[in-house]
C-alpha positions as CSV (number, residue, x, y, z in Angstrom):
1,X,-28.0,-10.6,7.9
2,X,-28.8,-10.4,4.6
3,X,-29.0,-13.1,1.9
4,X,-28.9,-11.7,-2.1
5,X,-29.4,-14.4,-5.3
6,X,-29.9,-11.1,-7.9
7,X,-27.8,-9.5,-10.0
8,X,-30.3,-6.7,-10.1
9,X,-29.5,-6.1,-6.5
10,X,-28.6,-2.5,-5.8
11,X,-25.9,-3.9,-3.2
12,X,-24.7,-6.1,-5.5
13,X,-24.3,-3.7,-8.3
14,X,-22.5,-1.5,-6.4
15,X,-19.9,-4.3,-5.4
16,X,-19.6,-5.4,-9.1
17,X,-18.3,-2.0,-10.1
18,X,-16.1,-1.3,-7.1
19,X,-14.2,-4.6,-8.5
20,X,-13.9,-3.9,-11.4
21,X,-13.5,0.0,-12.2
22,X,-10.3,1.9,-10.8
23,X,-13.0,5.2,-11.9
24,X,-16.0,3.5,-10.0
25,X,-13.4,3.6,-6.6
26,X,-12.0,6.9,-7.0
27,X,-15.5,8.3,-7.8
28,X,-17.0,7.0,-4.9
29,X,-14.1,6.8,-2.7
30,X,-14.7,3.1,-1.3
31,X,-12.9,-0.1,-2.1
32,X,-12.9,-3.6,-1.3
33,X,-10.6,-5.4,1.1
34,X,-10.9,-9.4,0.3
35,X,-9.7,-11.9,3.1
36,X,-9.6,-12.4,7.2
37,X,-6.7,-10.8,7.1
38,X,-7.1,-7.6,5.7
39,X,-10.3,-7.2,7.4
40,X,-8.9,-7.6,10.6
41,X,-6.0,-5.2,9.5
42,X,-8.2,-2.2,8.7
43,X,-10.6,-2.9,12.0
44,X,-8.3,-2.7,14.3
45,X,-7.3,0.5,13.3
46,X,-10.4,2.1,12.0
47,X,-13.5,0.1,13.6
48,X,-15.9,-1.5,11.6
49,X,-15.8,-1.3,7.7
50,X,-19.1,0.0,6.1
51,X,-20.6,-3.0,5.2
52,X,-19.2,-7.3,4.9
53,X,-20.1,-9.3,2.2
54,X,-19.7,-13.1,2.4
55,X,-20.1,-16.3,0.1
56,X,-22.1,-19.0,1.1
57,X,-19.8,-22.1,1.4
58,X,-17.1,-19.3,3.2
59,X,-20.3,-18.3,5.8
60,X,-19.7,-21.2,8.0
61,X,-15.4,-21.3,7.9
62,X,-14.6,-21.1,11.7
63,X,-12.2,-17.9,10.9
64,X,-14.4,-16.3,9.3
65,X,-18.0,-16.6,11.7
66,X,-15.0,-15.3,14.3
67,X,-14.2,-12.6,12.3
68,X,-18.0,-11.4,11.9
69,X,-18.5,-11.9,15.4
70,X,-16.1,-8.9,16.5
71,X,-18.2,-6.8,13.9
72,X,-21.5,-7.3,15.3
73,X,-22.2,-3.2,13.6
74,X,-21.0,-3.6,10.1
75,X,-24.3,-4.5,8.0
76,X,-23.4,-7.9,6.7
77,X,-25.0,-9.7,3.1
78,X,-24.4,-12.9,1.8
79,X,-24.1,-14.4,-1.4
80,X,-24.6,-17.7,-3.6
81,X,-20.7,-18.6,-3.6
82,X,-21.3,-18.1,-8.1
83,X,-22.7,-14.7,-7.4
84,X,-20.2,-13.9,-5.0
85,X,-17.7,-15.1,-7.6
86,X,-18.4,-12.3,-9.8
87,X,-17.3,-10.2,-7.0
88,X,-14.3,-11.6,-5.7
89,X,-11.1,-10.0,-6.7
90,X,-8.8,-13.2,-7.1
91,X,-9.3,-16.5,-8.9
92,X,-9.5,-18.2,-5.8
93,X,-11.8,-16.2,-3.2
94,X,-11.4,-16.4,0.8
95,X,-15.1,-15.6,0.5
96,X,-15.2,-12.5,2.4
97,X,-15.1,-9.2,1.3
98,X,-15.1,-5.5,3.1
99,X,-17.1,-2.2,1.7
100,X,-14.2,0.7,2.8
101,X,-14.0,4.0,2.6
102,X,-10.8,5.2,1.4
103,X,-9.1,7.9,3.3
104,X,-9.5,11.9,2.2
105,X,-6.3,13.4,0.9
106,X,-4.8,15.2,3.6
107,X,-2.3,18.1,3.3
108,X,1.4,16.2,3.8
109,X,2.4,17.1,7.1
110,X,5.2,19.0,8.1
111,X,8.2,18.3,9.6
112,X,8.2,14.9,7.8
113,X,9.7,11.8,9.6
114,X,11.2,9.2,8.0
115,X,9.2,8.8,4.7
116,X,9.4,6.5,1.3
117,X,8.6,8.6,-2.1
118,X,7.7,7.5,-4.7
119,X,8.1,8.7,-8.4
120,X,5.4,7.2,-10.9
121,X,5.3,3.6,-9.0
122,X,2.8,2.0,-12.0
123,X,2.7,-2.1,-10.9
124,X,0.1,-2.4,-8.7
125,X,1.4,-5.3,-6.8
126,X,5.0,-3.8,-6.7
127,X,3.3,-0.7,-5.2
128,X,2.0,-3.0,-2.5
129,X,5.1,-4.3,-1.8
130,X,7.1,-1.2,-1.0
131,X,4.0,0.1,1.0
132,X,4.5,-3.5,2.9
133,X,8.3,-3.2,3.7
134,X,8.2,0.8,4.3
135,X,5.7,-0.1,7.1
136,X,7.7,-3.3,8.3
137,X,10.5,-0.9,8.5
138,X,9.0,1.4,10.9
139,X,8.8,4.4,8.2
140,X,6.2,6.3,8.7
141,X,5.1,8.2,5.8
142,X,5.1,7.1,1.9
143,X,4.3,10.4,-0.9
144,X,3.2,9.3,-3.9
145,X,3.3,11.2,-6.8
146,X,1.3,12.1,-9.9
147,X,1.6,9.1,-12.1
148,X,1.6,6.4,-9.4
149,X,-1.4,3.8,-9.5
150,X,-4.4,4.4,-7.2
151,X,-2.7,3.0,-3.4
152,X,-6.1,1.6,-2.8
153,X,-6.9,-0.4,-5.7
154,X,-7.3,-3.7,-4.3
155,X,-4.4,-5.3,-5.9
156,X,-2.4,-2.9,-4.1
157,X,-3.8,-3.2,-0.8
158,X,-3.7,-6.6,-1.3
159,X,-0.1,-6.8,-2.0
160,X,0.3,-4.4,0.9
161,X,-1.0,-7.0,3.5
162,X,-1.8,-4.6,5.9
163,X,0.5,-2.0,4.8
164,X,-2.3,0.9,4.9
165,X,-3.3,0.1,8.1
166,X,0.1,1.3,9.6
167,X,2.2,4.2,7.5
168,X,0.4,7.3,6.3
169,X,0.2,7.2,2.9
170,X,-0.1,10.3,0.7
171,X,-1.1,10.2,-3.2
172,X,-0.4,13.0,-5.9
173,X,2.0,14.9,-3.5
174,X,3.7,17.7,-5.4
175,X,7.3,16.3,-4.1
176,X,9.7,18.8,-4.5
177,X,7.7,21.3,-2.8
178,X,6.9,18.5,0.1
179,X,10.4,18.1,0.6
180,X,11.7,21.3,-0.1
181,X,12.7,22.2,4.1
182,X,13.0,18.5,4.9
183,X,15.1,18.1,8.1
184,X,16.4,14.8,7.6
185,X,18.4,13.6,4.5
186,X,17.2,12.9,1.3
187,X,18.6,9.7,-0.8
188,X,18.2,8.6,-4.0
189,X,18.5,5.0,-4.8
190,X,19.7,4.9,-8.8
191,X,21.8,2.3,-10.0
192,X,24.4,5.2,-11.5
193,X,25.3,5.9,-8.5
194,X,29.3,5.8,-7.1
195,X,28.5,5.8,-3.5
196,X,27.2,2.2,-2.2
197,X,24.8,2.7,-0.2
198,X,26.3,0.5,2.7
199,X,28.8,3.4,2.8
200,X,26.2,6.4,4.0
201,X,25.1,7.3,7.3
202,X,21.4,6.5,7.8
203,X,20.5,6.7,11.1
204,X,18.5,9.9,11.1
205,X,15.5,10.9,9.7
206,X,16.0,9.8,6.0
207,X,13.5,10.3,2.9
208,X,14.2,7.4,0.3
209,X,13.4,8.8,-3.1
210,X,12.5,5.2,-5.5
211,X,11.9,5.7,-9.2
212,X,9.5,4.4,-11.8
213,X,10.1,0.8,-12.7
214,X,11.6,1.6,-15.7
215,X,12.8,5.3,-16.2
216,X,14.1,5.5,-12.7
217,X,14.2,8.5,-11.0
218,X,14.1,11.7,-13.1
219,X,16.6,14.3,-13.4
220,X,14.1,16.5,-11.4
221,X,13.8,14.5,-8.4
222,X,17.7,13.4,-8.6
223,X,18.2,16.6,-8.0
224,X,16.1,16.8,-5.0
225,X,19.1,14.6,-3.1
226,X,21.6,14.9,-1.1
227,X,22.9,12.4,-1.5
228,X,22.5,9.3,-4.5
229,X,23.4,5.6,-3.6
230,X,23.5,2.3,-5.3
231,X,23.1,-1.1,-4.0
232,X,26.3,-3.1,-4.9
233,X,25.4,-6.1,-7.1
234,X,28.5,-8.9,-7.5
235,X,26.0,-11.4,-9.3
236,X,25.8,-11.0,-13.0
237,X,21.9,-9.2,-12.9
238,X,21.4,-5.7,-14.1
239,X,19.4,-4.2,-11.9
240,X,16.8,-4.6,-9.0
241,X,13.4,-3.6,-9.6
242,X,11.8,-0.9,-7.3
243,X,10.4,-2.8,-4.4
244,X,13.2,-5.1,-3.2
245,X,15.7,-1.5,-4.1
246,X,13.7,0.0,-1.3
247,X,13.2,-2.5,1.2
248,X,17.0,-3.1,1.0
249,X,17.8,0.8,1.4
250,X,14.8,1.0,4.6
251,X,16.4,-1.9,6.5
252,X,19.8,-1.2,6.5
253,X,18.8,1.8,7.8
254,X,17.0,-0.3,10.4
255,X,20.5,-2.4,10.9
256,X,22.6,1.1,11.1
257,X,19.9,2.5,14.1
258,X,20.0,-1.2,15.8
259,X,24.0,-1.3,15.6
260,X,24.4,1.7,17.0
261,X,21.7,1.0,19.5
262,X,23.9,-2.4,20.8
């Protein structure tokens, strides 16, 4: 264990800008995961993170001396908590925070399962939350394309509670060409649509195409569908936006499979 009081700190420098600068992240290819839970998350899937950084008044939580317990490799540092503070990624800190590295792009594989895509996805948090419900959902795979925000910001992993821990996720995915032999069917979710989307079959391998929280889906990737849906709306509200759309669309989809199942 390690115990930092300077800013001057290499270590601590290093954290500051990871924080702070979406560039700094992509550059290096780390990010921070803050909390218990999100550390667990990522170490049960991928082992120990590169390196743990804890506050002082969060050193001695019961949680969190647990926690560090079942990483007896990762190299761990703590901080003053107002040094840590400069760190922390929300208002209120847990007090712990993991150094990641961010997976490499990979190629997207092919055939594709079940997979949400997503067309210039720009809110971190709502990002986060359809990374969340696709992977409650059982999907496996979420494209991202060009214009998206980064998935591993830490607002968005954040949001994503876990979420990146269990669906591949691939970023700048050129989509038509991704989908272009896809098996299964591919469904738009625009609120033009005539066909509810209660009304199609969605029990096989399906690829949910969601659209930018304001523009929608382009003309480009509408005509990518089979098949374009709408969620019926008798209250007296516009629209949806993007996240609670999808998870909508992915689990009635996991209704349809269960019904069908029973």
């Amino acid at each position: 264990m390690k115990h930092i009081s300077s800013r001057e700190n290499a270590f601590f420098k290093q954290l500051l800008k990871l924080a702070r600068s979406s560039h700094e992240r992509k550059k290096l290819g780390q990010t921070l995961l803050d909390g218990v839970h999100l550390v667990r998350a990522y170490s049960g899937v991928f082992g120990a993170p590169r390196a743990l950084a804890l506050s002082e008044g969060a050193a001695a939580k019961p949680e969190i001396a647990a926690l560090i317990q079942t990483l007896p490799t990762a190299p761990l540092s703590v901080f003053p908590d107002a040094l840590f503070n400069e760190i922390a990624l929300v208002a209120t800190p847990a007090g712990v925070l993991a150094l990641i590295d961010t997976p490499q792009a990979v190629p997207v594989p092919h055939p594709l399962q079940t997979c949400l895509v997503l067309e210039a996805v720009q809110d971190p948090g709502n990002l986060g939350a359809l990374l969340r419900s696709a992977a409650a959902a059982g999907v496996a795979h979420a494209l991202l394309s060009p214009g998206c925000t980064f998935a591993w910001a830490p607002r968005v992993v954040r949001a994503g509670m876990g979420a990146h821990f269990a669906l591949k996720i691939y970023e700048q995915v050129d989509v038509p060409n991704a989908l272009a032999n896809y098996s299964g069917r591919i469904v738009a979710l625009t609120g033009s649509a005539e066909q509810s989307l209660f009304d199609i079959d969605l029990r096989g391998e399906v690829a949910f195409l969601i659209g930018n929280e304001g523009a929608g889906l382009s003309p480009q990737w509408l005509g990518l569908a089979h098949a374009q849906v709408r969620i019926p709306m008798p209250g007296n509200i516009e629209s949806l936006n993007a996240a609670a759309a999808a998870a909508i669309a992915m689990f009635e989809r996991v209704r349809q499979i269960n019904a069908t199942a029973t």
